[in-house]
N, C-alpha and C positions, 0 to 999 in steps of 0.2 A: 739417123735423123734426129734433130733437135726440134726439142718443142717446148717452148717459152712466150713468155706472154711480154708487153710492157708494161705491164702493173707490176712485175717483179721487180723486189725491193731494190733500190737504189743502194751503193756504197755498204754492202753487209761487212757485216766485221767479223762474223764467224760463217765458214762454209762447213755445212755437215753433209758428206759426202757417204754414197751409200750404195754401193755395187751389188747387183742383182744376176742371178740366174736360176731360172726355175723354181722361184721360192712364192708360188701363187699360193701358198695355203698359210704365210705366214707374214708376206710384206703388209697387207691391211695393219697386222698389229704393230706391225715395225716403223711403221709412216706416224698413225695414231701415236703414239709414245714418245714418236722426238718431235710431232706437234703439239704435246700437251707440255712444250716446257713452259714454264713460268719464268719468264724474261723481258725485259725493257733490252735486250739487246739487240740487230738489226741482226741476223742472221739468214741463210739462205740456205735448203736443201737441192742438192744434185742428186738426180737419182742416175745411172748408169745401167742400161740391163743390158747383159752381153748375150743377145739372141735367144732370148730365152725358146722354149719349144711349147710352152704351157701359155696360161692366163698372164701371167706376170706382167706383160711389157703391156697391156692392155688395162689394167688395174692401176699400174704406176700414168698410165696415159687421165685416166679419170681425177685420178689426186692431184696431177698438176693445172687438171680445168678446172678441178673444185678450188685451188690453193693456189690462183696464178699470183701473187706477191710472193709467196715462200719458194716453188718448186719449181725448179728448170728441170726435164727430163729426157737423156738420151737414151737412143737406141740403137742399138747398134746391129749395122746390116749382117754382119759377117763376126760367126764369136775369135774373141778375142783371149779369152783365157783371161782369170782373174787378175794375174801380173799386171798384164799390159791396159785391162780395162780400168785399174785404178791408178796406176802411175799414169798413163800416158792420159785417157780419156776421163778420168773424174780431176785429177790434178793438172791438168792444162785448163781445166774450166775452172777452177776456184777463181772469187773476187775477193774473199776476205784475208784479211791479216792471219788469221787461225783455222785451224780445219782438227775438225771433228769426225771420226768413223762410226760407224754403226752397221756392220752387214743387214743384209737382207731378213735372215731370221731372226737376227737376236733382238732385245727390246730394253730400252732404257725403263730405268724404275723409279729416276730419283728428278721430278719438274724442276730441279736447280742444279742438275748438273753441268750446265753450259755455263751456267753462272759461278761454280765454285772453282770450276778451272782457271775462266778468263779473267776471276781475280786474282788467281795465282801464277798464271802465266804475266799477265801486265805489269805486276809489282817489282816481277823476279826477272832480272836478262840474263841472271846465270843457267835460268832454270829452260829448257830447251820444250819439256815435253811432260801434261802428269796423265799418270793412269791410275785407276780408282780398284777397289774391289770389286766381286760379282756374283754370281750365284752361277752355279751350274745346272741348266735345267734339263733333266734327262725327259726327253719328247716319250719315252717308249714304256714307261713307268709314272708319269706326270711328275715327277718329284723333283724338287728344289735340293741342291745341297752348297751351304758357302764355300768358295774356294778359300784355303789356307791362305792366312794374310804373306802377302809379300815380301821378300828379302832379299838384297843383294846389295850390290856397290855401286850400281848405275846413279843411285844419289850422290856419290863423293867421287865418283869419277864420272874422265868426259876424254874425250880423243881416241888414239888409238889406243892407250891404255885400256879405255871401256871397249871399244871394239871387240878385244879379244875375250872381253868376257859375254859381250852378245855372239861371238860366234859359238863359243860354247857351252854357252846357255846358263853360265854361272849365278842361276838366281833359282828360288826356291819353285818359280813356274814362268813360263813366258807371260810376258803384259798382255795382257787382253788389248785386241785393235779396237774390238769396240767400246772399248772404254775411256780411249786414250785420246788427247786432245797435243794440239803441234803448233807449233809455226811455218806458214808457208813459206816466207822466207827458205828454207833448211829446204825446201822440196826441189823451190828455183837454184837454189844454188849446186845443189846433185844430182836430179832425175836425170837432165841432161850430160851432162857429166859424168853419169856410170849407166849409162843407156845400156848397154850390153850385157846388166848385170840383169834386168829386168826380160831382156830378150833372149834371154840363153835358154836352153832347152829343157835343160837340169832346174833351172829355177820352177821348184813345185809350193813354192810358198812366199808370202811378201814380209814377213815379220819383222827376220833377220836383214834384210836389205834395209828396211824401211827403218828400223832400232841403230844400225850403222850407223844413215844419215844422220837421225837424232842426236846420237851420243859425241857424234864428229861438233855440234855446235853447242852444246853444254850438259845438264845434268837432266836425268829422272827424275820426278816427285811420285812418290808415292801417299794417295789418301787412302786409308781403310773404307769410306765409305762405299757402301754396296750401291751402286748404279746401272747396274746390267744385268739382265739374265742369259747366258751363252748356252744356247741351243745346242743340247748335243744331241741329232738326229742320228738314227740307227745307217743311213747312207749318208754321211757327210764326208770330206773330202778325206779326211784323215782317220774314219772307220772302215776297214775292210771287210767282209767276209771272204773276198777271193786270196789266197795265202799269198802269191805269186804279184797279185800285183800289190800285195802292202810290201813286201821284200822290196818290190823295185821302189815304189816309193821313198821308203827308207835308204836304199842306194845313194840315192839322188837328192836326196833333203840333207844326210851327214855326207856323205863324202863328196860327189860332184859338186853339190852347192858350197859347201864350208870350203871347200880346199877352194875354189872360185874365189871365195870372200878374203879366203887367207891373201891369196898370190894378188889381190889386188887392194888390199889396204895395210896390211905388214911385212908381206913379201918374209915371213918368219920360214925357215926349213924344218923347225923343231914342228911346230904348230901344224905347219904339213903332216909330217909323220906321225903326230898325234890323233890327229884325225884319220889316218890309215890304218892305224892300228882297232878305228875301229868298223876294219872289214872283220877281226878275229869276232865279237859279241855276233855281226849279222849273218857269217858263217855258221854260228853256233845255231842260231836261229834259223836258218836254211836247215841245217840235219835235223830240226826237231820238226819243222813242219812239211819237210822230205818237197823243196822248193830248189834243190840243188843246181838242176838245168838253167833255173834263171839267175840264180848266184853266178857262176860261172861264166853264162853268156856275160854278164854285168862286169865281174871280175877280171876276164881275161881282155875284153875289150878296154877296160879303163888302166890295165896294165901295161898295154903298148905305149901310151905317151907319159906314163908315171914310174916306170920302172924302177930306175936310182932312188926314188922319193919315199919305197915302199920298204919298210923294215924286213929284214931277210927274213926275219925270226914269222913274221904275217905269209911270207910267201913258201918258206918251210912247210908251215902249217895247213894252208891251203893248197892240197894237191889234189890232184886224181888218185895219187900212190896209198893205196890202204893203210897200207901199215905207219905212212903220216897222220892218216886221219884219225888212226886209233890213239896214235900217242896223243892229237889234240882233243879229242872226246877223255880222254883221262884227265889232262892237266885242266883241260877249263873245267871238270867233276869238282878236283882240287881246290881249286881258284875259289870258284863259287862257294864251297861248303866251308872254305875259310874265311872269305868275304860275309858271308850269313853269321859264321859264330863272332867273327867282332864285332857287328851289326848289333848280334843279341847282348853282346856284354857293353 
């Protein structure tokens, strides 16, 4: 269900879109914050809540009666999983030229951060997409801590060239999404276009999909300024307590998804088998947290259509056969304690 008013602003130039699930103890702040910018710009918020089970879709329903110029807000009947609620449902609704994120917990800190982007976006057509610094705010401790400034290549490259360094992660930390500002242009021109990549089952996160698109139509900017605080909540998508389902997570985040992104923007065989290789680190990490059953379920099943793809020396390694698994419980000992001492020197 959509709920919009016609006092909502006409012709906005920036869409800040902002996906929602169950987050009633912390959208109040998150609304609050990307309305205190300090802007002459015509901007619009979409808020998106994907069936929430709590207050949330009822709190976002208040903000857009308080703030019908600013806020359009859907709800959605039936959840849809993060993927598909922000690709398909917050980005088929944008009306502006640029589009702005900001999840549901996290909070903008800086009243000109809309403004410091879409001078730097408008000036620049090489420049595709910037993201800013941020804080990390640990919910369970109250404490702030700055994320380490940013580094990579996404500045000086752009195509498939940068691709393969977003697929593997070649920078000092992923871009924060809510800090990051876009063209939607780059959205129209692939959402539709690698639809599959958004619907596929494996897909357990939007970064890497979404950094693709970007770097496919020119370059990163990177500002140091702090704009964000990133909510690390004790149950968030990528904290587990349960051992078994952060393994499958991680299955599915390096391997099924990356090899996905391989086979359909570089169609590289090397890059494949790179990314195979590391079933050996999540195996290793299966015997430490005695998760073996769900490795193997995961392993054996992604083996039938990957066979050839999969380095002998990985499938060696990975047996049921004892006396493989002792040899690979030695060598990765090895591995490590010689990795650690050129770390230290």
């Amino acid at each position: 269900m959509i709920f919009t008013n016609i006092q909502l602003v006409k012709n906005p130039l920036i869409s800040i879109c902002v996906p929602t699930f169950n987050q009633e103890d912390y959208i109040h702040e998150t609304l609050d914050s990307i309305l205190a910018q300090l802007t002459n710009i015509h901007y619009e918020i979409i808020i998106a809540d994907d069936c929430s089970s709590d207050n949330t879709a009822k709190i976002c329903k208040k903000y857009q009666e308080r703030f019908p110029d600013k806020i359009k807000f859907i709800s959605n009947e039936k959840n849809q999983g993060l993927i598909v609620n922000l690709f398909d449902t917050l980005f088929s609704s944008v009306r502006g030229k640029y589009i702005a994120l900001c999840s549901g917990d996290d909070v903008w800190m800086n009243p000109k951060k809309i403004d410091i982007q879409f001078d730097i976006l408008s000036n620049n057509n090489n420049i595709s997409a910037i993201h800013t610094g941020f804080n990390f705010f640990y919910e369970v401790s109250n404490t702030l801590k700055p994320a380490n400034p940013w580094t990579g290549s996404l500045d000086v490259k752009h195509g498939k060239e940068a691709i393969k360094d977003v697929i593997f992660e070649n920078f000092s930390i992923l871009p924060l999404a809510s800090s990051i500002m876009f063209r939607k242009e780059t959205i129209d021109r692939y959402r539709t276009k690698y639809d599959y990549l958004i619907k596929d089952k494996s897909t357990v996160g939007e970064g890497l999909i979404l950094y693709s698109f970007i770097v496919l139509d020119g370059l990163f900017k990177y500002i140091p300024d702090i704009t964000v605080n990133y909510r690390v909540r004790e149950k968030s998508l990528c904290h587990f307590v349960d051992k078994d389902k952060e393994l499958l997570f991680k299955i599915k985040f390096r391997i099924y998804h990356k090899t996905l992104l391989v086979k359909t923007f570089l169609n590289d065989m090397k890059s494949i088998k790179r990314i195979h290789r590391g079933f050996l680190s999540l195996y290793l990490s299966a015997l430490e947290n005695k998760t073996e059953k769900t490795f193997f379920e995961q392993y054996n099943s992604y083996k039938k259509e990957n066979y050839k793809s999969i380095p002998f020396y990985v499938n060696f390694f990975i047996s049921n056969n004892h006396l493989n698994k002792v040899i690979f419980i030695k060598v990765a000992s090895l591995f490590f304690s010689w990795k650690n001492r050129n770390k230290v020197r």
